[in-house]
N, C-alpha and C positions, 0 to 999 in steps of 0.2 A: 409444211409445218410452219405454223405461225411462231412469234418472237412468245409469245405466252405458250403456246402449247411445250415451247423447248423448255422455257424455263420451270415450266411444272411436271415436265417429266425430269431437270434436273434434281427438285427436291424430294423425286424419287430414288436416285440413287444416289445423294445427299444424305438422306434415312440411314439407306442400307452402309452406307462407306461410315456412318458416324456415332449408330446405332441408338437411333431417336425412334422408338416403336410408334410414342405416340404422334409426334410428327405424320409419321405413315400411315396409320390408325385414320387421324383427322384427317390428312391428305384423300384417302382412300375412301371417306364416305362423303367428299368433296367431288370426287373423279364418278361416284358411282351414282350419284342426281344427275350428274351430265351424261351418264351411260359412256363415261372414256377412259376407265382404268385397264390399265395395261400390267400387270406382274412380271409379265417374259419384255418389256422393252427392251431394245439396245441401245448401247452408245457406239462412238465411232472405231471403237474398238471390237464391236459385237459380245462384248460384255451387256448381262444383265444385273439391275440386282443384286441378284440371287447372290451372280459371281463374288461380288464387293461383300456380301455380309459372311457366306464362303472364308473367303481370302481373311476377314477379320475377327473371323471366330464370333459374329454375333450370332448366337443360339436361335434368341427370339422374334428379332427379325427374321431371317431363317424362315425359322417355323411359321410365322406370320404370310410369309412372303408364297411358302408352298401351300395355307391356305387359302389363301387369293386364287392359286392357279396355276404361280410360279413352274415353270416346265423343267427339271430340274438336269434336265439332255439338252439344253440347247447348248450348242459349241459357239464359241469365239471367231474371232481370226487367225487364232493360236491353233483350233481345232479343240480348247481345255473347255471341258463343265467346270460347272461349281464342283464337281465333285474332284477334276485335276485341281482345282485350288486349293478346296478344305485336305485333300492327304497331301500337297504340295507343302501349307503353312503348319501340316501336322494337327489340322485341326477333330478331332478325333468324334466329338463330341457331333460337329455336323455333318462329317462324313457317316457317320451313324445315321442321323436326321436324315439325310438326302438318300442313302441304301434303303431306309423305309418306306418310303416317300415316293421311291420306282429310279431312282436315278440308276443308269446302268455302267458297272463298271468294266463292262469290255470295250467300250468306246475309246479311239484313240484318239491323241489329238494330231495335230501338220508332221511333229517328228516322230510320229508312229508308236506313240508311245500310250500304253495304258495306266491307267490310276498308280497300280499296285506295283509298278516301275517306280513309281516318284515317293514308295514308302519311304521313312524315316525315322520307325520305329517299327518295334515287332507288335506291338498293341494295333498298332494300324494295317501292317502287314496281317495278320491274324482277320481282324474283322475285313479284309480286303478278300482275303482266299475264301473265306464262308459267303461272303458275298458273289463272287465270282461263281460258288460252286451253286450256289442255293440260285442261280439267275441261270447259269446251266440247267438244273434239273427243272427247273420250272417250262423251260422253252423247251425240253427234251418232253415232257410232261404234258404238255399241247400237242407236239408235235406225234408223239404217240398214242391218242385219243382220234386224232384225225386220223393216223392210218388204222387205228383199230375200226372207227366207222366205217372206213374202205373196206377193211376184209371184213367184219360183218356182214355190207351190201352186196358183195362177190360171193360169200359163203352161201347167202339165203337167195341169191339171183338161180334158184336151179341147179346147183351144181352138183345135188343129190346127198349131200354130207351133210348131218345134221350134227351140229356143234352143242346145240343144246344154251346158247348164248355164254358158253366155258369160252375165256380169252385165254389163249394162250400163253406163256411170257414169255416177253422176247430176252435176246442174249445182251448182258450187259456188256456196255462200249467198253473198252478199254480205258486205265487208268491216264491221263494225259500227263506228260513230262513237265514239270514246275521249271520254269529258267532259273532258278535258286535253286540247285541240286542239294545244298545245305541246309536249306529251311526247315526238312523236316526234323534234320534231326539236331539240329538249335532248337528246336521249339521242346524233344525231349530232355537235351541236356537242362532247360530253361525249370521244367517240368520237376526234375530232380530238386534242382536246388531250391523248390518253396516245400519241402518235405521237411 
């Protein structure tokens, strides 16, 4: 890396830490005539980006940022996404943005900790457990379509049973235990008192 290449990937996270879209903007169709723009860069910390606009509640960069490409799962040295940053700073607004976005919140980071460990509020604990659950059923949800094509090609290989292509349903998993044994029912007492 050359003494320019550094310093024009520092007024990439210059942007993101200060929240200059247009900076970015311009920088970005500067990088993209050279065919050299990077969104997921690192610094020496394996922060991206992303991390810093994360950490400082810029919305729009952010969002700018995950348009470009930004990978919204890259971990650190720490093991944190943006998304341990944005529910770290409580930032509610991008931890939103980045759950859209595909950021996954079962990813730990070095001290084994997931997102929705580092809540700090029940608004972000809330959209963390819908998150969690909705990236569960999605991967269950794949993963159930592949063994359905399995026993289709088993079923119709000969095996003399004609299914009539009826899928059966399978048995729903069991309910998984919350490490917040109280959550749930903070969230009905919560429920009560806007009545």
């Amino acid at each position: 890396m050359t003494e320019e290449d550094y310093f024009e990937d520092e007024i990439i996270f210059a942007a993101a830490k200060k929240n200059h879209i247009s900076m970015l903007q311009e920088f970005h169709e500067q990088r993209v005539k050279k065919n050299a723009f990077n969104a997921s860069l690192t610094d020496a910390l394996g922060n991206t980006p992303l991390h810093y606009s994360a950490t400082f509640g810029h919305y729009d960069i952010s969002k700018y940022l995950l348009e470009l490409g930004a990978n919204p799962n890259i971990q650190n040295k720490a093991g944190e996404t943006a998304l341990h940053k944005a529910v770290w700073y409580n930032q509610i607004e991008i931890a939103t943005l980045l759950i859209e976005k595909g950021a996954d919140p079962n990813i730990t980071n070095n001290a084994k900790q997931k997102v929705i460990g580092l809540t700090k509020s029940t608004d972000m604990h809330a959209l963390l457990n819908q998150a969690v659950l909705a990236h569960a059923f999605s991967k269950s949800d794949y993963a159930d379509e592949d063994e359905d094509d399995n026993d289709e090609e088993a079923a119709g290989s000969g095996s003399g049973s004609d299914q009539g292509g009826v899928k059966k349903p399978k048995p729903a998993a069991p309910p998984r235990k919350s490490n917040n044994s109280n959550f749930h029912s903070d969230m009905i007492a919560n429920d009560s008192d806007d009545e």
